[in-house]
C-alpha positions as CSV (number, residue, x, y, z in Angstrom):
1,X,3.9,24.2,9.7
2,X,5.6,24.5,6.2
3,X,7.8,21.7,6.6
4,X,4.6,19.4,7.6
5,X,3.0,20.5,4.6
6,X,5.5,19.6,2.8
7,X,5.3,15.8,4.2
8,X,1.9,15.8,3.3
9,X,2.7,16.7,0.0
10,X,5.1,14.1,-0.4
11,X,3.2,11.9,1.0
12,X,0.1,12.4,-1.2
13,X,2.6,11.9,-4.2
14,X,3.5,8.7,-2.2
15,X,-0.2,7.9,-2.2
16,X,-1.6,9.1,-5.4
17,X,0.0,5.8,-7.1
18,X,-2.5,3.7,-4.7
19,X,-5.2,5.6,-5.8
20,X,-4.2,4.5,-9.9
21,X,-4.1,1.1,-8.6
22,X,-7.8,1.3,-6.5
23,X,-8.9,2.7,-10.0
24,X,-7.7,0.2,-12.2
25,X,-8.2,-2.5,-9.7
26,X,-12.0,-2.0,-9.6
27,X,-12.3,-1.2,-13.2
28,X,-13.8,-4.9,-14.3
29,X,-16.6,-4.4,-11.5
30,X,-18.3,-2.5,-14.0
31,X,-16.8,-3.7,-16.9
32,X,-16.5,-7.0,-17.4
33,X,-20.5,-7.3,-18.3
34,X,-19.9,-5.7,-21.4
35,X,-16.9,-7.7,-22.4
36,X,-18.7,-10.7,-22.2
37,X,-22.1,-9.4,-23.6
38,X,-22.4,-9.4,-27.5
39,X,-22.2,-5.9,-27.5
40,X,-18.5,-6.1,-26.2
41,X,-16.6,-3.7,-28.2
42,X,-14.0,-6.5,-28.5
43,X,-13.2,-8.9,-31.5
44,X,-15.0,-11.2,-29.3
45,X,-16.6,-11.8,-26.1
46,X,-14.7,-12.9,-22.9
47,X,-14.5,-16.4,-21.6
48,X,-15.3,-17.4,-17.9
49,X,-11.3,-17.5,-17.8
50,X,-10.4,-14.2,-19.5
51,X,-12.9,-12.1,-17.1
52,X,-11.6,-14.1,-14.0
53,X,-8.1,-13.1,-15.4
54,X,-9.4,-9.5,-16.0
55,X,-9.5,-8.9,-12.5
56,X,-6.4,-11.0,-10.8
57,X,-3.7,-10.5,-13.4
58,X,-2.9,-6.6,-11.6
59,X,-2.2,-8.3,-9.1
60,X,-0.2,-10.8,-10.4
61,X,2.0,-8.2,-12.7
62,X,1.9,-6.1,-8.8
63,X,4.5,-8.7,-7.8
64,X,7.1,-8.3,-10.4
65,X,6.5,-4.3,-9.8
66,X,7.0,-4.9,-6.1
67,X,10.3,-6.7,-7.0
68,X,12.1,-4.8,-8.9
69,X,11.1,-1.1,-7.0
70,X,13.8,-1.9,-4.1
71,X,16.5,-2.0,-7.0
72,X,15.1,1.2,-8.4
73,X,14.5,3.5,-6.0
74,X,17.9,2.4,-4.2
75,X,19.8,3.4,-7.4
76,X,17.7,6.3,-8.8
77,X,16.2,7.8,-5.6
78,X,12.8,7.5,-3.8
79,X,11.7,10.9,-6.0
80,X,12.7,9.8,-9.5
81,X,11.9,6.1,-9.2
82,X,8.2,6.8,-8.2
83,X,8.4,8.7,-11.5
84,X,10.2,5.6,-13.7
85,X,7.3,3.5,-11.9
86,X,4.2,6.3,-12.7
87,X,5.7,6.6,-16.0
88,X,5.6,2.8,-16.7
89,X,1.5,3.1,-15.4
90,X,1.5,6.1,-18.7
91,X,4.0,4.6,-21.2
92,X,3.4,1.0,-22.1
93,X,4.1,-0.8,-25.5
94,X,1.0,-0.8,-27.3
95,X,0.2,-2.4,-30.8
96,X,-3.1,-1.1,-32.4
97,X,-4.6,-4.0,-34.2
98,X,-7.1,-1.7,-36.3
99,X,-4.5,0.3,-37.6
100,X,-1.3,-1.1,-40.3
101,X,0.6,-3.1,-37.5
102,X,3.9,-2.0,-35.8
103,X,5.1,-1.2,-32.7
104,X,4.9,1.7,-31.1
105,X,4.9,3.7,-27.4
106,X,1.3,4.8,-26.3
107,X,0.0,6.1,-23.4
108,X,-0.8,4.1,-20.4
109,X,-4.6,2.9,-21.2
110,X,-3.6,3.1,-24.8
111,X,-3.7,-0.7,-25.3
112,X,-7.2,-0.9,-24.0
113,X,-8.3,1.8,-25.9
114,X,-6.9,1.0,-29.4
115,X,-6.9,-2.6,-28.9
116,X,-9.9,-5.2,-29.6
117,X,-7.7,-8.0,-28.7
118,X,-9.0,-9.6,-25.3
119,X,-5.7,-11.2,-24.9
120,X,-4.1,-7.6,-25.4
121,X,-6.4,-6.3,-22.4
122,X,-5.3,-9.0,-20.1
123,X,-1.5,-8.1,-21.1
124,X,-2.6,-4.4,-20.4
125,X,-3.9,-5.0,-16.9
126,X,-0.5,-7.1,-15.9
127,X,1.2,-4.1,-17.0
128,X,-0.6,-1.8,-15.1
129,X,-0.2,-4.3,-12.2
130,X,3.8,-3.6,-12.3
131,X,3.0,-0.3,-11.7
132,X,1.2,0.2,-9.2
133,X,2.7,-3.3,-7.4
134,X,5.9,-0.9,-7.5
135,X,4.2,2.5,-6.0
136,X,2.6,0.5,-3.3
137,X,6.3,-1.0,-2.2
138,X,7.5,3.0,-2.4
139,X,5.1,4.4,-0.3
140,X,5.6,3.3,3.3
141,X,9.7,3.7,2.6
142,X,9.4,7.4,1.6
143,X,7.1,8.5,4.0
144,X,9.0,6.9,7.0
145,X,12.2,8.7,5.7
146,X,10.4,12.2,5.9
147,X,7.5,11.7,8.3
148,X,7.1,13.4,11.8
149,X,7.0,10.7,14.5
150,X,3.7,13.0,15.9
151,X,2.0,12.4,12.4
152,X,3.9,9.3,11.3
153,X,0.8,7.5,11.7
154,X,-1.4,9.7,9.6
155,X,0.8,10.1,6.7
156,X,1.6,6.5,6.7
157,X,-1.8,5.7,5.9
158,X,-2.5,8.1,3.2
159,X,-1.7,5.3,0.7
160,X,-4.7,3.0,1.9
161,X,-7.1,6.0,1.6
162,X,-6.2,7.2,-1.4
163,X,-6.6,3.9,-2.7
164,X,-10.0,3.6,-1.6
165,X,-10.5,7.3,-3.4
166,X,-9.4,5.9,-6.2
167,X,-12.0,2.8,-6.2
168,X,-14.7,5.9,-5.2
169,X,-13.2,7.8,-8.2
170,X,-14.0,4.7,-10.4
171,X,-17.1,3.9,-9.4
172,X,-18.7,7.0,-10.0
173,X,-17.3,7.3,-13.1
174,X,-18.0,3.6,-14.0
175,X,-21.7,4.5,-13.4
176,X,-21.9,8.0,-15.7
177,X,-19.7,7.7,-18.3
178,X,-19.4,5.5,-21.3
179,X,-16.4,2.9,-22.0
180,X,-14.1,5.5,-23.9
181,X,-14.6,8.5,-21.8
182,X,-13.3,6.4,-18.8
183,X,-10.0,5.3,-20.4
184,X,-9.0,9.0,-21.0
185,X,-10.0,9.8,-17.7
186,X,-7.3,7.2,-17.0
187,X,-4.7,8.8,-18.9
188,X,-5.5,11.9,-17.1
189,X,-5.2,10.5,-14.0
190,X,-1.5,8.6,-14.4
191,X,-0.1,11.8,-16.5
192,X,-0.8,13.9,-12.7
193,X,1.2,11.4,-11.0
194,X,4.0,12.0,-12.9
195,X,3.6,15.8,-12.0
196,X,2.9,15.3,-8.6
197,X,6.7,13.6,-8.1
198,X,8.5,15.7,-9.9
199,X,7.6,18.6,-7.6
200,X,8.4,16.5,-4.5
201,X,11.5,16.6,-2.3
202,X,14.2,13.7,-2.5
203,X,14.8,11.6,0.8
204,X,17.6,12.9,2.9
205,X,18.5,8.7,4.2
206,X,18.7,8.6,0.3
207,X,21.1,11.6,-0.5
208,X,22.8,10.2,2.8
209,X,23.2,7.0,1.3
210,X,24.7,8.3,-1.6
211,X,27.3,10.6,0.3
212,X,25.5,13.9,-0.5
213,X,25.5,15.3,2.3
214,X,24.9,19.2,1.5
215,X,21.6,17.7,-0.5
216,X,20.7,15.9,3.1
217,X,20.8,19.0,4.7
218,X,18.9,20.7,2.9
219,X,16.2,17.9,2.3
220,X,16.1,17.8,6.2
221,X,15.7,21.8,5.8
222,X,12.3,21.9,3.9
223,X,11.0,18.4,5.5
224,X,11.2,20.3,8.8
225,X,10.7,24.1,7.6
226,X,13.7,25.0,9.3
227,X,17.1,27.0,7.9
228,X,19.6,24.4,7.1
229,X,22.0,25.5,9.7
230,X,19.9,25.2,12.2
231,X,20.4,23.4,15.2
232,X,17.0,21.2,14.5
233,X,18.3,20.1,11.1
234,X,21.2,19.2,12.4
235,X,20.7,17.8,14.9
236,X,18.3,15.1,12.4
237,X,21.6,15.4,10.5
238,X,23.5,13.2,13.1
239,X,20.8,11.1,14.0
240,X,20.3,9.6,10.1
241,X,24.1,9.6,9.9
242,X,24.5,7.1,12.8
243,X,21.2,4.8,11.0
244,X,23.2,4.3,7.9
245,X,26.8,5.4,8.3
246,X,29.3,2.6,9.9
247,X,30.1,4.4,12.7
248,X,34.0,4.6,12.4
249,X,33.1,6.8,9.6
250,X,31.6,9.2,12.4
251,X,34.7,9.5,14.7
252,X,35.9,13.1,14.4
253,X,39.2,13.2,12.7
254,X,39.9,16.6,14.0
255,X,39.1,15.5,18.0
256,X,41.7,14.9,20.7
257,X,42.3,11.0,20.9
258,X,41.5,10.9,24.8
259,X,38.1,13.2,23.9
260,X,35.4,12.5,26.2
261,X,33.0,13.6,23.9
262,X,34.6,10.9,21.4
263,X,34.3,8.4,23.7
264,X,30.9,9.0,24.7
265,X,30.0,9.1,20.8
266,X,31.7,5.9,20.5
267,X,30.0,3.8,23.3
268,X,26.6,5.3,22.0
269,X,27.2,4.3,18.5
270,X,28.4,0.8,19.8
271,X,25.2,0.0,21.9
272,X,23.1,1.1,19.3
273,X,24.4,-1.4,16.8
274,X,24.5,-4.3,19.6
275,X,20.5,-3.8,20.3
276,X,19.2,-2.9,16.9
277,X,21.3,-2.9,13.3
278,X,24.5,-3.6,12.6
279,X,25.4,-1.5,9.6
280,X,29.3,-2.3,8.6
281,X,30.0,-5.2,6.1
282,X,26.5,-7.2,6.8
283,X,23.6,-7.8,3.9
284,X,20.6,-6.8,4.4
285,X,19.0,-10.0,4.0
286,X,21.0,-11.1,7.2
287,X,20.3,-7.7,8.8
288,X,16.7,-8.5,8.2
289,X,16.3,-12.1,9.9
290,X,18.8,-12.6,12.3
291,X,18.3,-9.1,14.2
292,X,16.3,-10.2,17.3
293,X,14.2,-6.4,16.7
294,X,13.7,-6.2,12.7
295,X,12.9,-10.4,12.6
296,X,9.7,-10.1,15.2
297,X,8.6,-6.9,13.5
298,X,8.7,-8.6,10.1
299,X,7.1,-11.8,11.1
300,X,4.6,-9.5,13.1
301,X,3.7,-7.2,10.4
302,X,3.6,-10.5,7.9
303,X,0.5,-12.1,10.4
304,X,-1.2,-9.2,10.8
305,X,-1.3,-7.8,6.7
306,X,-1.5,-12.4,5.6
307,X,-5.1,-12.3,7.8
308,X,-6.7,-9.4,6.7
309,X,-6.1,-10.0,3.0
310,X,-8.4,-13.5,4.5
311,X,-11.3,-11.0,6.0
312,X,-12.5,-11.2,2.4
313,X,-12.1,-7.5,1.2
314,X,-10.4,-7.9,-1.8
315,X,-12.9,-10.4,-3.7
316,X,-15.8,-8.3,-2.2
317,X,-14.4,-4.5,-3.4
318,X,-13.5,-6.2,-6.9
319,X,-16.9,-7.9,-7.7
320,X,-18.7,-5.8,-5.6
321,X,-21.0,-4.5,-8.4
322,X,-21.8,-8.1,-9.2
323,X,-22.7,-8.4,-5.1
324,X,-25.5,-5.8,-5.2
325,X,-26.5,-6.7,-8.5
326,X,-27.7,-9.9,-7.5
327,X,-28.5,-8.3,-3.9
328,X,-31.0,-5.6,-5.7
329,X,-30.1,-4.5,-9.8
330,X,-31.9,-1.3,-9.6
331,X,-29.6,0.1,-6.8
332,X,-26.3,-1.6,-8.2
333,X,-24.5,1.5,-9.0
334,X,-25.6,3.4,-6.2
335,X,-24.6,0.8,-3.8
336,X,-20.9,0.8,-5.5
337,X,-20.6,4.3,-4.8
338,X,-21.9,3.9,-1.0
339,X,-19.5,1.2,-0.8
340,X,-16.7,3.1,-1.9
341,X,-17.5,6.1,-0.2
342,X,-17.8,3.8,3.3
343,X,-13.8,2.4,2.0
344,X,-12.7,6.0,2.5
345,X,-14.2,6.9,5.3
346,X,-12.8,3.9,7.5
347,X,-9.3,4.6,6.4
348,X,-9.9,8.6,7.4
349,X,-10.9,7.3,10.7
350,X,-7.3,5.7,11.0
351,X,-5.4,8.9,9.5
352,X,-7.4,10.7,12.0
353,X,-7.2,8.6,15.5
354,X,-4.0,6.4,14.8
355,X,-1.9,8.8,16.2
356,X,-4.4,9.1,18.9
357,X,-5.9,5.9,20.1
358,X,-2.7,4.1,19.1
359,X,-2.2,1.0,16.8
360,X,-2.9,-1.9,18.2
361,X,-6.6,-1.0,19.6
362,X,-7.8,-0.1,16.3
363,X,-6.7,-3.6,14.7
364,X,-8.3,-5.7,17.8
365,X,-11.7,-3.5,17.5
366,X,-11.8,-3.8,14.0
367,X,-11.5,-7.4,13.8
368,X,-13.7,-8.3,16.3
369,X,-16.6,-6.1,14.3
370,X,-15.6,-7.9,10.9
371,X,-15.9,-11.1,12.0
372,X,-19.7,-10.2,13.6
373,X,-20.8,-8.3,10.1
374,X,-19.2,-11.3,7.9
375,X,-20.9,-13.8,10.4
376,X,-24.1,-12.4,10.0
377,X,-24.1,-11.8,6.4
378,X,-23.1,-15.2,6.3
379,X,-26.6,-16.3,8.1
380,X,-28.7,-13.4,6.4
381,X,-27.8,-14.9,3.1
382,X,-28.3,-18.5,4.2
383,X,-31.6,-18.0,5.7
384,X,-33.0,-15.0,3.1
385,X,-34.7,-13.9,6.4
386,X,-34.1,-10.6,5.5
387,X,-35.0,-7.4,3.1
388,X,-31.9,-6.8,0.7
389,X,-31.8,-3.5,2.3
390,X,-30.1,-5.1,5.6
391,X,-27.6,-7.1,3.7
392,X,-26.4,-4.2,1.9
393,X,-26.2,-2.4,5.2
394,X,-24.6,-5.0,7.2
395,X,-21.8,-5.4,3.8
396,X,-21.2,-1.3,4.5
397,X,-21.0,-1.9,8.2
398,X,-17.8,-4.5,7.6
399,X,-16.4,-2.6,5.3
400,X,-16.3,0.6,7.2
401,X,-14.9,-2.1,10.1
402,X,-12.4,-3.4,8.0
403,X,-10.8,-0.2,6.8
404,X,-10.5,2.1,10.5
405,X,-8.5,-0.7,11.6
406,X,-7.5,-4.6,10.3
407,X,-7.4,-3.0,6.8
408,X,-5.0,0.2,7.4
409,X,-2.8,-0.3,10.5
410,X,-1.2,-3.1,9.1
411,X,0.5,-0.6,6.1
412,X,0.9,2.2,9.3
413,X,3.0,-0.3,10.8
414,X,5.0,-1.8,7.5
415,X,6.1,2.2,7.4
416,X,7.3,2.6,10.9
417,X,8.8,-0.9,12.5
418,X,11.8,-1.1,10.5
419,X,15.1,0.7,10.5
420,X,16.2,2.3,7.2
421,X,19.0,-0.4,6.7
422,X,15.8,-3.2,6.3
423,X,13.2,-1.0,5.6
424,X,13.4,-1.4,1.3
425,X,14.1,-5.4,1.4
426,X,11.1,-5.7,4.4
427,X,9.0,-3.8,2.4
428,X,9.5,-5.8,-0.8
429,X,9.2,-9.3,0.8
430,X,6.0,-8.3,2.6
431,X,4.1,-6.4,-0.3
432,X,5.1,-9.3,-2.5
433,X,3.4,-11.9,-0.3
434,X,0.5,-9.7,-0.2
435,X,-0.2,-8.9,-4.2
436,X,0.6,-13.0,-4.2
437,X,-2.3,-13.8,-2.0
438,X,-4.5,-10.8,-3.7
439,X,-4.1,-13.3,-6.8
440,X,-4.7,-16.2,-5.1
441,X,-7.8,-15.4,-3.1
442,X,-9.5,-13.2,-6.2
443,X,-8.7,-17.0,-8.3
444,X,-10.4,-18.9,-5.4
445,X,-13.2,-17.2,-5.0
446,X,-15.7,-18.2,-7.6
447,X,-14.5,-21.8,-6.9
448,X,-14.9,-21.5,-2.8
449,X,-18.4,-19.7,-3.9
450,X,-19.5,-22.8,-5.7
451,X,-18.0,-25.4,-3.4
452,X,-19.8,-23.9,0.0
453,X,-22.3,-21.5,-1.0
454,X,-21.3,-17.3,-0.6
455,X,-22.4,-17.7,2.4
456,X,-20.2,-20.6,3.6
457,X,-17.2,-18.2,2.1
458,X,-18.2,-15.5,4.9
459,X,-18.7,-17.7,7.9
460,X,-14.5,-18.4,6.8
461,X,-13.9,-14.5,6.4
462,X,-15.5,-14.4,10.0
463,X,-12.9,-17.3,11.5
464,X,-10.0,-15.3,10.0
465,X,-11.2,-12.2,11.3
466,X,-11.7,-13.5,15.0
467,X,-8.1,-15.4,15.1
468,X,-6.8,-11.7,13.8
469,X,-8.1,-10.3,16.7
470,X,-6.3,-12.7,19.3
471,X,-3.2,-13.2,17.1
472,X,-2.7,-9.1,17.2
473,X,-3.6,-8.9,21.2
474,X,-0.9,-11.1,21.5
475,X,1.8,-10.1,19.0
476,X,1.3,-6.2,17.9
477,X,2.8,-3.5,19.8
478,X,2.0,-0.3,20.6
479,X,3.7,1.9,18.6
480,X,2.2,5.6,18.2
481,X,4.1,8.3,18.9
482,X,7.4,6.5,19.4
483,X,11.1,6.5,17.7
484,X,12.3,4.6,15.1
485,X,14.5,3.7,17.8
486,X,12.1,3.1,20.5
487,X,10.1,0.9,18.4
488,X,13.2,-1.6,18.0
489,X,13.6,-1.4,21.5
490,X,9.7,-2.2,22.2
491,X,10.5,-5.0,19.8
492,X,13.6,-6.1,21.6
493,X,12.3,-6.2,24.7
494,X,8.9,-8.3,23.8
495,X,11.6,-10.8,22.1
496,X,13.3,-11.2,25.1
């Protein structure tokens, strides 16, 4: 029981950098009303292009975080590069422009606080972008390195919910307190990340990596509550060694030549690099896409997380104050809240039953119920046959849909499909295409709203949602409760 508590604990600090990023992310919802109102407490009020920047440049600056975290945490550690990244979410070059000028480090939410510059916002939301761009690429690699296979599942989609705690988180506080007040609430908020990794355990595959052997160990130890001699952690010992040590390293020096123990080791290590990785003297990048096993769970992991990022929850959780604002003003912020509350309690579903009802199921039930709410939201708001009331519902009903299953298994899978030898580059590639079309769909949305109507956008939400559904029937595996290893083999075998 210890050592599982100490995976959740990990993986909460894993998480707790999604929650920044739901926080920041949803921040112009209730914001970006008073930047372009004459009360803005800006030198001046925002253009129609700095407020549709305000809420797509995090995920813009999310891609240069996401490529540059493989590099860090690879040569700092999992442990003190989601501390460089938290950090870079609390320290950011700030220039206070109602002060004498110079240059100086401040505090993450410094530059909005001190600033009146809009153009010094907008840099301040890319920056914050990088960060959490960076934490969200982290997340599924250290929690597969330390997860249970019974609770892999669970843990692995601690990120998404914490996420959507941290759009609840600003919501509420969006709706009570007043401009300032929130941005120190910020600071608060990024200063207990920090915290939170530094009392965390390093990755054994890490230490590994880095020939540490004795620090492997005793990772292992406290990730599975167990004395380090024990047979447990060392047997977990062996089994990482032969993931990311080439396996003439493994041949016992001390053994008799003819051992039939040495052989056996031998033939085991060879089959295991002819069916999934090969480890010795190849780059990852070739590792990655000519490996029959790791190329179909990329490209099936890429479909799945492309299509729901086209069920329309991004543009919807961003301007979703702006939604029931125009659906009914006098509910607006009450309606936020519901809506973030609903968020969270479709990913707890998942953290709950993934490990129970299994992967694939929850991705073919969800999309099927997304594309029904988007289709008829679609037709409520085209025919206005309906009290606001019942839109609102029906917008809680899809997101609830979206996040137990299209929303969240997709990131449960990123952090269990791929052996550790893939698992950093994988995870970049695919975050990075997924911040990328974050940007892209939050830029196209006001212009697809004005071409065919808000309602024409969520008939195409409800498309996307129902080819999800058949695409994942046909492509996604079942994967709960199985190996690292058995999953490449569930891969293999589907390939051939």
């Amino acid at each position: 029981m210890k050592g599982k508590l100490n995976q959740v604990f990990t993986s909460f600090a894993c998480g707790y950098g999604s929650l920044l990023m739901g926080f920041t992310n949803v921040w112009p919802s209730y914001t970006t009303e008073l930047f372009k109102s004459e009360l803005t407490p800006l030198s001046a009020p925002f253009s129609e292009t700095h407020a549709s920047l305000l809420g797509s440049l995090p995920s813009l600056g999310a891609m240069l975080g996401t490529a540059i975290t493989g590099t860090l945490i690879n040569s700092l550690g999992r442990k003190n590069g989601g501390i460089v990244l938290t950090l870079f979410n609390v320290i950011q070059f700030a220039n206070d422009p109602n002060k004498p000028t110079g240059l100086m480090f401040e505090l993450s939410w410094t530059i909005v606080e001190l600033s009146s510059s809009p153009i010094l916002i907008l840099v301040a939301r890319f920056l914050a972008g990088i960060s959490g761009g960076g934490l969200l690429v982290m997340a599924p690699i250290f929690i597969s390195e330390i997860a249970d296979d019974s609770i892999r599942g669970a843990l692995a989609s601690s990120p998404l919910f914490l996420y959507c705690v941290g759009v609840l988180l600003s919501y509420i506080i969006g709706w009570f307190s007043t401009y300032h007040v929130i941005i120190w609430i910020s600071l608060a908020l990024s200063v207990t990340g920090v915290f939170l990794f530094l009392l965390s355990t390093e990755s054994p595959i890490y230490y590994m990596r880095k020939q540490r052997e004795e620090d492997a160990r005793a990772s292992i130890a406290r990730y599975k509550g167990l004395s380090p001699a024990s047979m447990g952690v060392i047997d977990e010992l062996i089994r990482i060694k032969q993931q990311v040590v080439p396996a003439i390293e493994l041949v016992s020096v001390t053994a008799e030549p003819d051992s039939k123990a040495e052989e056996a080791e031998k033939e085991k290590l060879n089959n295991d690099d002819d069916v999934h990785e090969p480890t010795q003297n190849v780059s990852t990048i070739k590792q990655l896409f000519t490996t029959p096993s790791s190329l179909r769970g990329f490209f099936t992991v890429l479909t799945v997380i492309s299509m729901q990022v086209f069920m329309g929850i991004v543009p919807v959780q961003v301007y979703a104050k702006e939604v029931f604002r125009q659906t009914d003003p006098a509910k607006s912020d009450l309606y936020t809240v519901l809506f973030a509350l609903t968020l969270c309690s479709g990913t707890l579903v998942t953290a709950t039953v993934a490990d129970k009802a299994g992967r694939r199921v929850l991705i073919i039930a969800s999309s099927a119920l997304v594309s029904l709410c988007m289709a008829s939201l679609g037709y409520l708001l085209q025919s206005k046959s309906a009290p606001s009331w019942v839109t609102i519902l029906v917008i809680l009903i899809y997101c609830f849909a979206f996040m137990f299953g299209a929303g969240s298994v997709p990131y449960v899978l990123l952090a269990e499909v791929f052996v550790p030898e893939v698992q950093n580059f994988a995870s970049m590639l695919i975050i990075e295409w997924v911040w990328f079309l974050n940007f892209f769909i939050l830029i196209i949305f006001s212009y697809m709203t004005t071409l065919v109507g808000i309602h024409g956008v969520f008939y195409c939400f409800a498309a996307v949602a129902l080819c999800n559904m058949a695409v994942s029937y046909i492509i996604v595996p079942e994967t709960k409760g199985l190996s690292n290893s058995q999953i490449q083999d569930v891969f293999l075998k589907r390939k051939n």
